[in-house]
C-alpha positions, -999 to +999 in steps of 0.1 A: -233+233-404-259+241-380-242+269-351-255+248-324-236+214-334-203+240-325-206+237-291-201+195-294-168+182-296-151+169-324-132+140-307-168+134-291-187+129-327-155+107-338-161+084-309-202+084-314-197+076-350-167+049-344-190+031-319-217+036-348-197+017-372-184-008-346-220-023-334-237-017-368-208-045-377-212-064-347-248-069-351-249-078-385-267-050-398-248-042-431-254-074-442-290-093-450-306-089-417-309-118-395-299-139-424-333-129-445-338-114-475-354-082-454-338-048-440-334-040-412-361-009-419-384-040-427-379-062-401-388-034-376-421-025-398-426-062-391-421-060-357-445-035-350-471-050-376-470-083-349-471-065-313-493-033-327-531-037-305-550-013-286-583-006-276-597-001-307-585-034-322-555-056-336-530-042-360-514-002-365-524+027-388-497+027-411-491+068-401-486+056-364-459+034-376-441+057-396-443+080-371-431+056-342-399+045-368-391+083-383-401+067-415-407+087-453-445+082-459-439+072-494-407+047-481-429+029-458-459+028-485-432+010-505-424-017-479-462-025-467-468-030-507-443-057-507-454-070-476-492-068-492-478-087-522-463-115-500-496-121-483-478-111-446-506-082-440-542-076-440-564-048-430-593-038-412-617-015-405-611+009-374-638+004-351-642+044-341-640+051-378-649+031-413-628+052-433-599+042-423-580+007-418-557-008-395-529-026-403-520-063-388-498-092-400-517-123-413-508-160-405-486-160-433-466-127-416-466-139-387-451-171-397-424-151-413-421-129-386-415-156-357-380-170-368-368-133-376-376-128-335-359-163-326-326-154-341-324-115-330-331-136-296-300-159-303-277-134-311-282-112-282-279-149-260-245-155-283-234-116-277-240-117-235-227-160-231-190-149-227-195-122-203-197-129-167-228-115-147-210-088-132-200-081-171-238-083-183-249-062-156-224-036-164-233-038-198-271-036-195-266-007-170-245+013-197-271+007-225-296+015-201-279+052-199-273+056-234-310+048-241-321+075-213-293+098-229-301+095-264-342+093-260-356+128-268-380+140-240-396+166-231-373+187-212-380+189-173-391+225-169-366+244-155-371+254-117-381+293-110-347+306-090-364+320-055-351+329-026-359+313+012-350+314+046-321+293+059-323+255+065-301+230+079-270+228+065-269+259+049-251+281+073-218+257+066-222+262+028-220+300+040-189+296+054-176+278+029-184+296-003-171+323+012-139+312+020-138+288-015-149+319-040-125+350-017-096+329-018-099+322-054-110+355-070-093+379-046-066+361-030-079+361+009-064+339+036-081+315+054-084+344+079-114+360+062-130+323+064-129+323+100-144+358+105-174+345+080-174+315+105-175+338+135-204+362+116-224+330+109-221+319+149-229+351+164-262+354+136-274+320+151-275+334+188-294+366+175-317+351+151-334+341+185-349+376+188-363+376+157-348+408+144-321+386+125-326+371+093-309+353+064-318+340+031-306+315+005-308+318-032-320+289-051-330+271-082-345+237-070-318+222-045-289+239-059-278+265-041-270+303-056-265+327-028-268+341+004-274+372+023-279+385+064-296+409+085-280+414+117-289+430+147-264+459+152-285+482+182-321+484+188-325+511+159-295+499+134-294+467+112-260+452+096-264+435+059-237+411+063-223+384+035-240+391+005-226+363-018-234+351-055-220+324-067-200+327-101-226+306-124-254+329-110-244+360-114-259+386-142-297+372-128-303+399-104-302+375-073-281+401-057-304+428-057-332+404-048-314+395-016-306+430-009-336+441-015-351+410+007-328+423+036-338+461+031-374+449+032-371+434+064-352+460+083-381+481+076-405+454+092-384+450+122-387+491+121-351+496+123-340+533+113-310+525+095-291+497+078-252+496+074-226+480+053-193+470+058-175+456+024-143+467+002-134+485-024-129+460-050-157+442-049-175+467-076-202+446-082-222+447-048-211+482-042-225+493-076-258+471-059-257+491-027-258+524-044-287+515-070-306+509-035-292+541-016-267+534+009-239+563+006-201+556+016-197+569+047-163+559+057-136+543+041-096+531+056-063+513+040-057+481+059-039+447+061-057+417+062-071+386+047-035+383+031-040+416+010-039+456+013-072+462+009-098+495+013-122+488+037-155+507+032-189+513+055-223+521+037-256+538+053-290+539+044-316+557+061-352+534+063 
C-alpha cells in the first residue's frame, strides 16, 4: 500500500466505501442504467456527446472526453464504435484544423439520448419528493461539500509566514496565549497571566514614544507568535514575551522575532538590551545565547504556582 494512505483512517475508508455501496444501490447503478441497455460509462459519453460546443464548433474531440471522464483511450474507442454503429454520432471537421474531427451526437443520438436525461431527472424528483425543504436543503448543502471536498484542485499556495507589527486584537491573544500555553506546559497559575496582562498594559502607554515595539508572527490570519521591546531607561531596552506557539515551533520564528527586536534596539540606539526569563524554558535561552546575551544573574524563587530559577540576560548593542 502506498505510505501516504497510512495516515487515513481505517474506520474512515469503511464508512467512504459503505456509503459507496449504499448510493451506487440507491441509484440504480449496478443494474442496466436508467432502464437501458447502456452503462453508466456510456450514458455519461452520451451526455457529453449532446452538451459538448465551443467556439470552434458543435461536438467534442474524443481525447477531451476521455480526459474529462478518466477514461482508457482504447475503452472509450470501444464505446464511440458502438455508438458509430448505432447511427447516434457523426463527425466533423475542426474548424482551426482539417486533420482532426469533432465528435457530436446525430438526430438519431440525440433521440436516444433525451429519455436517458428525462428519467435520471425523475429519479432525482422521486429521491428529493419525501423530504421536506428544510431536508432538501440540508441535503444539497452536504453534497455540495462533498463535491468541493472530493474535487481535486489546485492547491491554494500556502501563505509565506512573516512577521508585522501589532494590530487590533492582538495584544488580548498575547495575554492569552501566554497564560493558555504556561499553564499547560509548565504548570503556572493564573498569576503569571496577569503579570503578562500588566506587561501588555504598561507596553501600550510607552509604545507612544516610539521607542517600544511589538510584533506578531503570522502565516495569513493565523496567528504564530509574539515578541516586545520595552523601554527600560533612556540607554537600556527590555525583550519581553517572546512566545511561539506549539504548531510553529522548529521554523525559526523565534529567532526572527528576536532578531526583529535586537534590530530595532539598535535603531532606537539603545546601548543594551536585557532579558528576564527562567531556567527551564531551554528553548529561548538556547535562542538568546546564539544571538549573545550572557546570563548575568540568576535567583530560586516561588511563583506562578512553581519553584522556579529566575534568570536575567545582557547584550551589549
Amino acid at each position: 500500500m502506498d505510505t501516504s494512505l497510512a495516515s487515513v483512517d481505517a474506520d474512515q475508508v469503511d464508512a467512504l466505501r459503505r456509503f459507496n455501496r449504499f448510493y451506487t444501490q440507491r441509484l440504480g447503478i449496478l443494474a442496466p442504467y436508467l432502464d437501458s441497455d447502456l452503462t453508466l460509462t456510456e450514458v455519461r459519453v452520451l451526455y457529453e456527446l449532446a452538451h459538448g460546443t465551443s467556439a470552434q464548433g458543435p461536438g467534442q474531440h474524443a481525447a477531451q472526453i476521455g480526459a474529462l471522464l478518466g477514461l482508457d483511450a482504447g475503452y472509450l474507442s470501444r464505446i464511440l464504435r458502438r455508438f458509430e454503429s448505432r447511427d447516434w454520432i457523426a463527425r466533423s471537421r475542426c474548424r482551426q484544423d482539417g486533420r482532426h474531427y469533432r465528435l457530436h451526437l446525430t438526430e438519431a443520438g440525440m433521440l436516444a439520448f433525451l429519455p436517458l436525461q428525462e428519467k435520471s431527472i425523475e429519479q432525482a424528483v422521486a429521491a428529493l419528493a419525501p423530504l421536506s425543504t428544510a431536508q432538501r436543503t440540508q441535503l444539497v448543502a452536504g453534497l455540495s461539500m462533498v463535491h468541493g471536498l472530493l474535487q481535486p484542485s489546485t492547491p491554494a499556495p500556502i501563505p509565506a509566514v512573516a512577521l508585522r507589527e501589532l494590530q487590533p486584537g492582538d495584544l488580548g491573544w498575547v495575554v492569552e496565549q501566554h497564560g493558555t500555553i504556561y499553564a499547560r506546559e509548565y504548570g503556572f497559575d493564573q498569576a503569571f497571566e496577569a503579570l503578562v496582562a500588566q506587561v501588555v498594559a504598561d507596553y501600550v502607554g510607552q509604545h507612544r514614544s516610539g521607542r517600544s515595539q511589538g510584533w506578531i508572527a503570522h502565516q495569513g490570519d493565523e496567528r504564530l507568535g509574539c515578541a516586545f521591546v520595552v523601554r527600560k531607561s533612556q540607554t537600556v531596552a527590555q525583550l519581553r514575551l517572546l512566545l511561539m506557539l506549539p504548531q510553529a515551533r522548529g521554523m525559526g520564528l523565534g529567532e526572527r522575532l528576536t532578531d526583529a527586536c535586537i534590530a530595532f534596539a539598535r535603531a532606537m540606539d539603545y546601548r543594551k538590551m536585557l532579558l528576564w526569563t527562567n531556567s527551564c524554558l531551554a528553548a529561548a535561552r538556547a535562542i538568546y545565547a546564539a544571538r549573545g546575551f550572557v546570563l548575568h544573574t540568576s535567583a530560586s524563587y516561588r511563583g506562578f504556582g512553581q519553584d522556579l530559577v529566575g534568570e536575567t540576560w545582557e547584550l551589549r548593542l
